[in-house]
C-alpha positions in Angstrom: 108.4 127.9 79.3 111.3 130.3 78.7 114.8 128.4 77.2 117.6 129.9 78.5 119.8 127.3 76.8 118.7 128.2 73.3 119.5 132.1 74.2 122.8 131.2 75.4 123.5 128.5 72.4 122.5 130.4 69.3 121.5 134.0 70.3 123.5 137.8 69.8 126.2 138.1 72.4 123.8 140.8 74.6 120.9 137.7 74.7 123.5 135.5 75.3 124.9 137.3 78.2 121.1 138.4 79.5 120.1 134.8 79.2 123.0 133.2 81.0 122.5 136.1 83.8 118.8 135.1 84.2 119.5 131.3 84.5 122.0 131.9 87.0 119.6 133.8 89.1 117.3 132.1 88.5 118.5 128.5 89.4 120.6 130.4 92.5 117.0 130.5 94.2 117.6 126.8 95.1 119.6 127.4 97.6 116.7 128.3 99.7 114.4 126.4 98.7 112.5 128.9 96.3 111.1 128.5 92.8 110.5 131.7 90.5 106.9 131.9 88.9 105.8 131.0 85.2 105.4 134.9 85.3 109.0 135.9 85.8 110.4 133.5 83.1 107.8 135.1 80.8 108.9 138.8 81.5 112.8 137.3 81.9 112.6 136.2 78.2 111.0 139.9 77.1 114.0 141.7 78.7 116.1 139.1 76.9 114.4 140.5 73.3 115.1 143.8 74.5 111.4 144.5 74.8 111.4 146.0 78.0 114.5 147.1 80.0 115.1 145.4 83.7 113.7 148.2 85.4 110.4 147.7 83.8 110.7 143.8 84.8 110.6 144.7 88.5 107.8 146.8 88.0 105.6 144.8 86.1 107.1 142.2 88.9 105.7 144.4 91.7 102.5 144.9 89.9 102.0 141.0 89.5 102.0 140.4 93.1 100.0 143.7 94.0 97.3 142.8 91.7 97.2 139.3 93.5 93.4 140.1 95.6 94.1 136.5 97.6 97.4 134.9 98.4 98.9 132.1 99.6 102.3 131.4 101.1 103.4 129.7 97.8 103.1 133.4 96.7 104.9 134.7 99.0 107.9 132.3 98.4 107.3 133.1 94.7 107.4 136.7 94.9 110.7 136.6 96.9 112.5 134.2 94.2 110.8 136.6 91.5 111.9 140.1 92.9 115.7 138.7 94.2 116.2 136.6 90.7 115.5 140.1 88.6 118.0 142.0 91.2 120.5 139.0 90.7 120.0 139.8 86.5 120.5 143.3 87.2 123.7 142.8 89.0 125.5 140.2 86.7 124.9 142.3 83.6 127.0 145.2 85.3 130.7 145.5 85.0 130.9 147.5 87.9 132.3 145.8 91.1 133.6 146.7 95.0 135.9 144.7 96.9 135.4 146.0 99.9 132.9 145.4 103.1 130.7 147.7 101.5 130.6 145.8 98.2 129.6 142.7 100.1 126.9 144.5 102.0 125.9 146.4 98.7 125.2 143.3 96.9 122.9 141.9 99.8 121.5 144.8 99.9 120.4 145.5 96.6 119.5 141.7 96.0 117.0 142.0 99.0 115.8 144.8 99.2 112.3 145.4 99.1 111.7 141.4 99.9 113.8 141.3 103.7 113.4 143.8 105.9 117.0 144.0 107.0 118.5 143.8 103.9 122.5 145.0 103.4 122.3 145.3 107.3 124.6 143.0 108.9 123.1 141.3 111.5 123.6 141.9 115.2 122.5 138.4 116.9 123.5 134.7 116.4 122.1 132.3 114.3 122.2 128.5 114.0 120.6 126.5 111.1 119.4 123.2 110.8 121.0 121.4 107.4 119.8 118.6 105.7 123.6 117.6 104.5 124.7 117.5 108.3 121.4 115.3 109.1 119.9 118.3 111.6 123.1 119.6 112.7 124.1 123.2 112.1 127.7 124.8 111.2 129.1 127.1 113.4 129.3 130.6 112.2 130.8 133.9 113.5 129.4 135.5 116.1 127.5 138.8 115.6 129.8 141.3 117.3 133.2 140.2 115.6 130.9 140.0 112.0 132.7 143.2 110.3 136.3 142.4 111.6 135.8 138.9 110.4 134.4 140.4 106.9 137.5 143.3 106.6 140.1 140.6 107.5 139.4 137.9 105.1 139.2 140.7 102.3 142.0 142.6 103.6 144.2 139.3 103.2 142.9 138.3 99.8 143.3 141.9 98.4 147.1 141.4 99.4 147.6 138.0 98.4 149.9 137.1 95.3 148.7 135.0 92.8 152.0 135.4 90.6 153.6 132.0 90.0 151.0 129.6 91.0 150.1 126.8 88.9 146.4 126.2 88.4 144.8 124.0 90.7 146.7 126.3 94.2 145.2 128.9 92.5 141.8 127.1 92.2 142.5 126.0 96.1 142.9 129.0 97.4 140.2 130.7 95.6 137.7 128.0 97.1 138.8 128.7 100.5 138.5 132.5 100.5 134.6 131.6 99.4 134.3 129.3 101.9 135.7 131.3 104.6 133.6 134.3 103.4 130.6 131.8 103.8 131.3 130.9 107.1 131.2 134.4 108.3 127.4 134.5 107.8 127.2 138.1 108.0 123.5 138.5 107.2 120.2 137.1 109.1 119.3 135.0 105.3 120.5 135.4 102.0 123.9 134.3 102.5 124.9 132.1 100.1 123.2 133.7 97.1 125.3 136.9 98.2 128.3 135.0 98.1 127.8 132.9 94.7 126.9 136.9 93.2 130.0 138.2 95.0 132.0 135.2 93.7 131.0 135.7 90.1 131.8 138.8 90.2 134.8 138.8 92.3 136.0 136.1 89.4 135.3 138.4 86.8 137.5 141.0 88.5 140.2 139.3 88.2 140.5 138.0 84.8 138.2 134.8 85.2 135.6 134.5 82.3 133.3 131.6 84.3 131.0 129.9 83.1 127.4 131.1 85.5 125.3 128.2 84.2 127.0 125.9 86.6 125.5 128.1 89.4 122.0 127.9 88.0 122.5 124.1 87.6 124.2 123.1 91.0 123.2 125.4 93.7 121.9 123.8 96.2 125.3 121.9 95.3 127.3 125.0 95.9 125.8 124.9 99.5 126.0 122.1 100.9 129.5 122.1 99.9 130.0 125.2 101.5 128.4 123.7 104.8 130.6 120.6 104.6 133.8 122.7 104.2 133.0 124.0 107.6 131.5 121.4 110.2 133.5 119.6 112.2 132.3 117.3 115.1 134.9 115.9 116.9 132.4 113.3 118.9 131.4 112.2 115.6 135.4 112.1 114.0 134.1 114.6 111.4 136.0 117.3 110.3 135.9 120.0 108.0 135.9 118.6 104.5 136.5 121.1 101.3 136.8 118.8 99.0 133.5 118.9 97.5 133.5 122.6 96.9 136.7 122.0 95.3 135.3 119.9 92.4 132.6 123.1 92.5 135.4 125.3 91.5 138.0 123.1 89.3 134.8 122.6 87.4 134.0 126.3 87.1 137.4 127.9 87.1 139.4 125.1 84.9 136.7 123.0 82.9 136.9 120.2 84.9 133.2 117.9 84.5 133.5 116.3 88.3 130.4 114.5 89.2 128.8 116.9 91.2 126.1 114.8 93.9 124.7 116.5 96.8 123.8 112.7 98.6 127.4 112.2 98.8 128.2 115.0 100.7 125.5 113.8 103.4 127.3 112.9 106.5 126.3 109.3 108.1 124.0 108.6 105.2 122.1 105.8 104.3 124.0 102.4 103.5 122.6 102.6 100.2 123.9 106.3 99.4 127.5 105.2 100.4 129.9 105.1 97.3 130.8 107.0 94.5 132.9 110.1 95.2 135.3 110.3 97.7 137.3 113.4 97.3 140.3 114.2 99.0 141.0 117.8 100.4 142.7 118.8 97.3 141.2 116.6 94.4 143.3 116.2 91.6 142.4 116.2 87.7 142.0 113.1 86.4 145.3 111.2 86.5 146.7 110.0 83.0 148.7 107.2 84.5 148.9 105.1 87.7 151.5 106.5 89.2 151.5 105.9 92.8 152.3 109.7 94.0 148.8 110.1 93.2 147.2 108.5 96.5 148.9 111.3 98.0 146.2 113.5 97.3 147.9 116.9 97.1 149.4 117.9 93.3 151.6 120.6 95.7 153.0 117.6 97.9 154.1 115.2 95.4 155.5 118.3 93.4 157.6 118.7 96.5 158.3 115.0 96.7 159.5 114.7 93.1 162.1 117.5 93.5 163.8 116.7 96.8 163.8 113.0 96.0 167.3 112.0 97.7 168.5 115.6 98.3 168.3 117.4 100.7 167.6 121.1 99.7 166.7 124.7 101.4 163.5 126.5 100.9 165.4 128.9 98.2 166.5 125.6 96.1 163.2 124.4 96.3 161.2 127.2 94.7 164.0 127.3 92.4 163.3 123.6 91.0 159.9 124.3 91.4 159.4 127.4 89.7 157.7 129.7 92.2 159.0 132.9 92.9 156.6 133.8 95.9 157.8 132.3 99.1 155.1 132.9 101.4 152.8 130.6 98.9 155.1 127.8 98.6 155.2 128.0 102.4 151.6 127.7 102.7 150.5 125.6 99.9 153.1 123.2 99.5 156.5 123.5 102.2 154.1 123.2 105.1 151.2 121.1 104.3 153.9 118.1 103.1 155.3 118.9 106.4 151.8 118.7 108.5 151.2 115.4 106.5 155.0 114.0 107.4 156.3 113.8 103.9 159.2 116.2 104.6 161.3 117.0 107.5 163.7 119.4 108.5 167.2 118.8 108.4 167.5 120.9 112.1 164.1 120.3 113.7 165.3 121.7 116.8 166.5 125.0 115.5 163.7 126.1 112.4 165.4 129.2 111.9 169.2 127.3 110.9 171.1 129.7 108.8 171.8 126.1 106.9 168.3 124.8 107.5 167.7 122.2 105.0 164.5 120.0 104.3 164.4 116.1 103.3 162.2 113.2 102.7 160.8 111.7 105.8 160.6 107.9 105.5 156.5 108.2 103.9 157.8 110.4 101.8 160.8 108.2 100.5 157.8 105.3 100.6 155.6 107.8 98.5 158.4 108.3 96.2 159.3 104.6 95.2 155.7 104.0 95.0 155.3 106.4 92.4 158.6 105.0 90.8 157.1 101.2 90.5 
């Protein structure tokens, strides 16, 4: 059996880098329930030596399963793991990338292609899917004919977006939620998720983020369900949409957090015996290094806000200011109007929102937050 790890832990930076792509796509075949044959971790550790190149490893791929005289449908689920795993490779050891609608459909494309007969095509009729986290239930995704609008607007939003001034963890927020919302669009008839983790690593990459792939190859199927959790909601059942889980996904990935990750915890009504453990909040925080109270608030962006208008009472302008931030339609989503939504902060005219002297204070759970913090 091939070891990755040892590649990654003591070989040249190109094995390194080979290895670490392999064992990403390799452990991304989870996802859908695939394994990749003894036979592809063989030929995986031969491109890793440099012994043949990755076009030779899908032909000696192809000529595996073509020399193959009986087959079973283990083969055929091996084959597909086998064939998308060496496209996967292929793709992580590029630098090239495209953030654009044809990007996203490039990648599926080129990971399916020759193993789903609609592959890069987006599809053009509705799907449901039964998931094992949601106990049968599926998640609602986009429906077919508003697919590429719903693609070119969430890119079209991130490409404009301003990460300039945030601290860490919003930036590790909002990065979740573009995934998540890309996820949800569901754009393809299969192979979803394993286009977006490829399109995530990559899209990471773009922009300056040197993650770490192996925690895709370990947590996967992980990276799923969390994805499927951030967007279910039944109301009948009092559930809705929970992103918390994905969120200690990407604090672990994007800022070195190690966040138990446990796929039975995401499982909703599970067993009495699977209840307990993590409980995360929709915007975990890193682990505290004191007690202070502030901290049941759940949200670092809140009791940021909390801590600096204390007794005052101050305008949007003064608040960036003691804050730090510079772009004001991020502090308006991310902190201003999620402390508002919670009823932390008020407005000093409620009645008139757009007072030239508009003014925002402590609401009496946010002067209760505040003094439990102080104790």
């Amino acid at each position: 059996m091939t070891d990755f790890d040892e590649y990654i832990r003591s070989g040249e930076p190109d094995k390194q880098e080979k290895a670490s792509a392999w064992k990403t796509a390799i452990g991304l075949q989870a996802v859908d329930g695939l394994q990749t044959s003894d036979y592809l971790k063989e030929t995986a550790a031969r491109h890793i030596e440099g012994d043949v190149s990755i076009d030779e490893v899908k032909a000696l791929i192809n000529s595996y399963y073509q020399s193959k005289s009986v087959r079973t449908r283990h083969d055929d689920d091996t084959e597909e793991a086998d064939k998308v795993s060496a496209n996967i490779a292929r793709i992580l050891n590029e630098r090239s990338f495209a953030f654009s609608v044809t990007g996203f459909t490039s990648i599926h494309r080129r990971l399916f292609e020759g193993v789903l007969k609609h592959a890069g095509k987006i599809r053009d009729y509705d799907i449901t899917k039964k998931e094992w986290v949601l106990r049968g239930d599926t998640v609602l995704y986009v429906n077919a004919e508003d697919l590429r609008r719903a693609i070119e607007y969430d890119l079209e939003q991130e490409k404009n977006f301003s990460f300039r001034g945030l601290p860490p963890d919003v930036v590790v927020e909002h990065i979740a939620r573009f995934v998540s919302n890309i996820w949800q669009i569901h754009p393809f008839g299969e192979g979803n998720t394993r286009t977006t983790a490829v399109f995530t690593i990559k899209y990471l990459r773009s922009i300056g983020f040197e993650v770490d792939n192996d925690l895709f190859a370990r947590h996967s199927w992980y990276f799923r369900n969390a994805l499927v959790r951030a967007n279910y909601r039944n109301v009948r059942k009092g559930i809705e949409p929970d992103i918390g889980f994905l969120l200690l996904f990407f604090r672990n990935l994007m800022m070195g957090e190690h966040n138990e990750l446990k796929n039975r915890y995401m499982v909703v009504a599970p067993p009495s015996e699977w209840v307990g453990g993590q409980t995360p909040t929709s915007t975990p925080t890193s682990a505290p290094t004191s007690t202070d109270g502030l901290l049941q608030v759940g949200n670092d962006n809140i009791v940021r806000l909390i801590k600096v208008i204390a007794s005052s009472k101050l305008s949007v302008k003064e608040m960036m200011a003691a804050i730090g931030l510079k772009n004001r339609e991020n502090f308006m989503e991310y902190s201003l109007n999620p402390a508002m939504r919670e009823g932390f902060v008020s407005m000093l005219y409620p009645d008139k929102p757009r007072h030239p002297r508009q003014k925002y204070m402590l609401t009496d759970r946010g002067l209760a937050a505040l003094r439990s913090g102080a104790d």
